[in-house]
C-alpha positions in Angstrom: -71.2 0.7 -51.9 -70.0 -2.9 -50.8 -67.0 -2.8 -52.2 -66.0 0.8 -50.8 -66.9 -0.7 -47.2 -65.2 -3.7 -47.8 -61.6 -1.7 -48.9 -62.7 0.5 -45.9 -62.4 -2.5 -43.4 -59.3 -4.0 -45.3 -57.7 -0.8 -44.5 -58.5 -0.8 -40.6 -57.1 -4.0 -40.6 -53.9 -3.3 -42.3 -53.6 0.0 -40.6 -54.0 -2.3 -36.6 -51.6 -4.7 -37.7 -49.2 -2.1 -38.7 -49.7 -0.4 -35.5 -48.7 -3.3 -33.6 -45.8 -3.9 -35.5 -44.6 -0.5 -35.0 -44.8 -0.7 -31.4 -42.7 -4.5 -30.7 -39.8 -3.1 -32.7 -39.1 0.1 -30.9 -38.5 -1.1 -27.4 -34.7 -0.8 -25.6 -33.2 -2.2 -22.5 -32.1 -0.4 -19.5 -30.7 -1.5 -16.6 -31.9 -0.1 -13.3 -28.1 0.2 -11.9 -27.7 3.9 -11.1 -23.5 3.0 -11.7 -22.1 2.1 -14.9 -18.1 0.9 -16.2 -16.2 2.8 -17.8 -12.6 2.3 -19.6 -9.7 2.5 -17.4 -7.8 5.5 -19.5 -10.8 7.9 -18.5 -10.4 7.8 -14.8 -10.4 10.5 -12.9 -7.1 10.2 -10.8 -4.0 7.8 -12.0 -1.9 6.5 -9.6 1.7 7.5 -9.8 4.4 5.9 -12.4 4.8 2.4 -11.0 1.8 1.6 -9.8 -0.8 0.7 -8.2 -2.3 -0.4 -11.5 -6.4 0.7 -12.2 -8.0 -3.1 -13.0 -11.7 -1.3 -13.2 -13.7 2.0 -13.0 -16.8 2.3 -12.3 -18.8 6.1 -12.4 -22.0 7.3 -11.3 -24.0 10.6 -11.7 -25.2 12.6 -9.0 -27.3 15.9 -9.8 -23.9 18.3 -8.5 -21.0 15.7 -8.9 -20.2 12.8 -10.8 -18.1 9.8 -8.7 -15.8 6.9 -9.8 -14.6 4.5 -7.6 -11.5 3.7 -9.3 -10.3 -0.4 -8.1 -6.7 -1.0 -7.9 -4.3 -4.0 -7.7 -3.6 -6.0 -4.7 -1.2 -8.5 -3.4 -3.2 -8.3 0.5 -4.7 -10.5 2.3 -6.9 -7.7 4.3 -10.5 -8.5 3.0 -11.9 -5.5 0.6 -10.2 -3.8 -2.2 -7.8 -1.5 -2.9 -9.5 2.0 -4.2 -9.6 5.6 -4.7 -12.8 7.4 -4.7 -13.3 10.8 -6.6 -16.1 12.8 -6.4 -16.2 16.1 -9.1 -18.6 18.5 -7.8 -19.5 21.7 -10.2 -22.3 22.6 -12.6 -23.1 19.5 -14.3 -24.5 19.4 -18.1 -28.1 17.6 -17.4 -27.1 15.2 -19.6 -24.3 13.6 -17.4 -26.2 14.8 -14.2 -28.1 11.6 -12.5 -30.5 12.2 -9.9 -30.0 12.2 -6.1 -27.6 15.1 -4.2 -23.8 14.3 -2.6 -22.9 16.7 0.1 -19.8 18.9 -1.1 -18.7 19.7 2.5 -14.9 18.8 3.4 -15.0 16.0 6.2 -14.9 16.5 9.3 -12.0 15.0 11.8 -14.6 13.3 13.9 -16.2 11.6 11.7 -12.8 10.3 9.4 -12.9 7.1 12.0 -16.0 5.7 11.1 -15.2 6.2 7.7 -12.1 4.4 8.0 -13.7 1.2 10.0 -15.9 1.0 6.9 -13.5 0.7 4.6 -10.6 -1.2 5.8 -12.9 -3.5 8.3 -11.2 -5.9 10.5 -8.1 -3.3 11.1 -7.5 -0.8 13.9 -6.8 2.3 12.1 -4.9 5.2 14.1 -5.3 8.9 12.7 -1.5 10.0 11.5 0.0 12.7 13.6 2.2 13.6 11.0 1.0 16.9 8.9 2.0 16.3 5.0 1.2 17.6 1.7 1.5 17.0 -2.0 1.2 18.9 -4.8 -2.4 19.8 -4.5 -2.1 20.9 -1.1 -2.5 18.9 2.4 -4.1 15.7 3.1 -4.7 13.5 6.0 -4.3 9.8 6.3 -4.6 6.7 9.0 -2.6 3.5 9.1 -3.5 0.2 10.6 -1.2 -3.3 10.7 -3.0 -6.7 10.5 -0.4 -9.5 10.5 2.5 -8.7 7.8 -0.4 -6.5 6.0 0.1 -2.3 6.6 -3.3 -0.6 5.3 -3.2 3.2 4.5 -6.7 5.7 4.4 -6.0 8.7 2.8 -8.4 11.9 2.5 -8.0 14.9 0.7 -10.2 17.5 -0.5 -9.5 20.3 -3.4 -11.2 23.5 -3.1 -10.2 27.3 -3.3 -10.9 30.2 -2.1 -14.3 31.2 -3.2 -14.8 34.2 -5.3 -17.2 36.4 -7.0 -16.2 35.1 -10.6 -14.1 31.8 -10.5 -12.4 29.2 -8.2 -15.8 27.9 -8.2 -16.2 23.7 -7.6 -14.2 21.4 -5.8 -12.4 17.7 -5.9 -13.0 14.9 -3.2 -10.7 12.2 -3.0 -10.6 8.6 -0.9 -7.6 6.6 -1.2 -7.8 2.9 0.4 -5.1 1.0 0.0 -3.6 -2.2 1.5 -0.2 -4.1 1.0 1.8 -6.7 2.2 5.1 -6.4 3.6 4.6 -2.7 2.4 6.1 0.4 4.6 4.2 3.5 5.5 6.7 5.6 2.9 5.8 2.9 0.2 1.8 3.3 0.6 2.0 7.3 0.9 4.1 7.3 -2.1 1.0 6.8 -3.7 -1.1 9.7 -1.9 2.1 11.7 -2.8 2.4 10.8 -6.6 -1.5 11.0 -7.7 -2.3 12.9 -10.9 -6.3 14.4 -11.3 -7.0 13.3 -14.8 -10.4 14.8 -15.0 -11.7 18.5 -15.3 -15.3 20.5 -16.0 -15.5 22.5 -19.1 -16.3 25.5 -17.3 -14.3 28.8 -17.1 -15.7 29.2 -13.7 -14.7 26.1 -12.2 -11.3 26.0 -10.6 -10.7 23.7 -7.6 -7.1 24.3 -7.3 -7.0 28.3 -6.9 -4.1 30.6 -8.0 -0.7 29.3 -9.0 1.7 29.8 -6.2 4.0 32.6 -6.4 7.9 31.7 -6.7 9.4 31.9 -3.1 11.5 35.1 -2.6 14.5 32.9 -1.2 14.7 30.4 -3.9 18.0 30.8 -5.9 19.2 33.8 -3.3 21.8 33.0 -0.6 20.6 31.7 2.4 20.4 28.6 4.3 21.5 25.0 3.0 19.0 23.3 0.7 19.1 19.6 0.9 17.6 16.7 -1.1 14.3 15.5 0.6 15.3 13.7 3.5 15.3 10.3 4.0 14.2 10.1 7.5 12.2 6.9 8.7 8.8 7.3 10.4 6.1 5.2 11.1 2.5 5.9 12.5 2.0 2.4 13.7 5.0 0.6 15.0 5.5 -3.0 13.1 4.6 -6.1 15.1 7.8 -7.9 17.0 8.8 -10.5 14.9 10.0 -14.4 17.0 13.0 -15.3 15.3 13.2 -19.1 16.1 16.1 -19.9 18.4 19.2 -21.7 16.8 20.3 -24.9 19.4 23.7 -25.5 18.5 24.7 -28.8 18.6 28.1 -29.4 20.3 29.7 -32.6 19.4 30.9 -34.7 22.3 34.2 -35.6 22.1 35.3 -38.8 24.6 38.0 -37.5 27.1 41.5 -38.5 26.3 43.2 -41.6 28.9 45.6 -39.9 31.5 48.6 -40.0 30.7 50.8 -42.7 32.7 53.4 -41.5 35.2 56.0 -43.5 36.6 57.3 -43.2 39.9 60.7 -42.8 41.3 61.7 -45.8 42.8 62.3 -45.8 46.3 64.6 -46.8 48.6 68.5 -48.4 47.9 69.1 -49.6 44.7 68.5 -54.0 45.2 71.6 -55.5 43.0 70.7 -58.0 40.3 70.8 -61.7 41.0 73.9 -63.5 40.4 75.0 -64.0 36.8 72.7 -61.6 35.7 74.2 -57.8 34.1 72.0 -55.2 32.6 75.4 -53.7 31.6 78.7 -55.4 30.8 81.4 -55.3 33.3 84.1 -52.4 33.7 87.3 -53.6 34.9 88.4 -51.3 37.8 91.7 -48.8 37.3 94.8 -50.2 37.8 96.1 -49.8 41.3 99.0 -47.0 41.1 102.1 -48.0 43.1 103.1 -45.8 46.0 105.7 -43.6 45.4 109.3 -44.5 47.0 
């Protein structure tokens, strides 16, 4: 009997320790960030061929979207940096959903100037009057000047026309971007040349609608189809550059003496003194004798 209680307590020892062991090695870390990196090649949106290059991406999970903010190169001086923001809104797999909602709703015009103080602060931003479109459809976009700095706010939002089976989901998407010396055709070049990179594997979802039908007119004769224009616009006018004035330096020159004139002499002509000639002496003609 003692030695059955004895291997009885040996075993609730071993057993405890064992336990305790068990639970220091299965522990992990987690951060409590709600954002995480991810690698450049699996944004959302590329810029166009040229640049701006993506330098870091980071995403987050909402519950009906996931968002990147996608950081781009910059050469300005304007505090902040240069981004776009994407926002894919659909039905998420619960795995990649994170908790908390994002409102899906397009923005609304009154509210685009707040969001543009906060994200190019320190400029005065001025809504574009211009309408344009790319190739996903229109967009709208403010400009600001600060110094030889031209800033650029883009919006855009993706979304068809709902139906009973499809075209469901949408795509949101912020462009801030800031350069120096840069035109208003160079920073919407950008707005113009994005590619979405990023889709839901979901036969329902469909931001971008029906493709568009081929226009009746195209290849029939008609009116003259030019290149796209080359016009010049610009939403804010640049600031008046001071060119420093050039002082020309004359070289003074010292006036030349007048020249001497001599005067006539005036009065009869006074004959030399005696024994003095300037000339020598002409005999006079012989005296011709009078005729008989």
């Amino acid at each position: 009997m003692p030695t059955k209680r004895l291997f009885a307590k040996v075993g609730i020892v071993v057993g405890f320790v064992t336990a305790i062991a068990g639970c220091s090695q299965g522990a992990s870390i987690h951060t409590s960030s709600v954002q995480k990196s991810v690698p450049a090649d699996t944004a959302y949106v590329l810029p166009p061929p040229g640049g701006p290059a993506i330098v870091h991406v980071l995403e987050r999970g909402y519950s009906n979207a996931i968002q990147q903010e996608i950081s781009l190169a910059t050469d300005s001086s304007v505090a902040g940096q240069n981004y776009f923001r994407v926002k894919l809104f659909g039905d998420l797999d619960p795995k990649e959903a994170g908790d908390g909602h994002t409102s899906s709703r397009s923005l609304a015009l009154t509210n685009i100037g707040s969001e543009m103080r906060s994200a190019v602060r320190g400029v005065a931003m001025s809504k574009s009057p211009y309408f344009v479109q790319n190739r996903y459809g229109p967009f709208g976009y403010g400009i600001g000047r600060s110094g030889n700095d031209l800033c650029l706010y883009g919006w855009q939002n993706l979304r068809s026309r709902p139906a009973l089976i499809g075209n469901k989901g949408s795509v949101d998407i912020r462009l801030r971007l800031c350069g120096t010396n840069a035109t208003e055709r160079e920073l919407l070049a950008v707005m113009y040349g994005y590619t979405v990179n990023a889709y839901l594997s979901d036969s329902n979802w469909n931001p971008y609608g029906s493709p568009p039908a081929v226009p009746e007119t195209l290849g029939a004769a008609g009116p003259d189809v030019y290149p796209v224009a080359n016009n010049e616009f610009q939403t804010v006018a640049p600031e008046p550059t001071v060119t420093p004035r050039r002082v020309r330096r004359v070289q003074r020159q010292e006036a030349p003496p007048p020249p001497v004139v001599e005067e006539e002499p005036i009065g009869p002509a006074v004959p030399p003194p005696p024994g003095v000639s300037d000339a020598p002496a002409v005999p006079p003609p012989p005296v011709a004798e009078a005729a008989h």
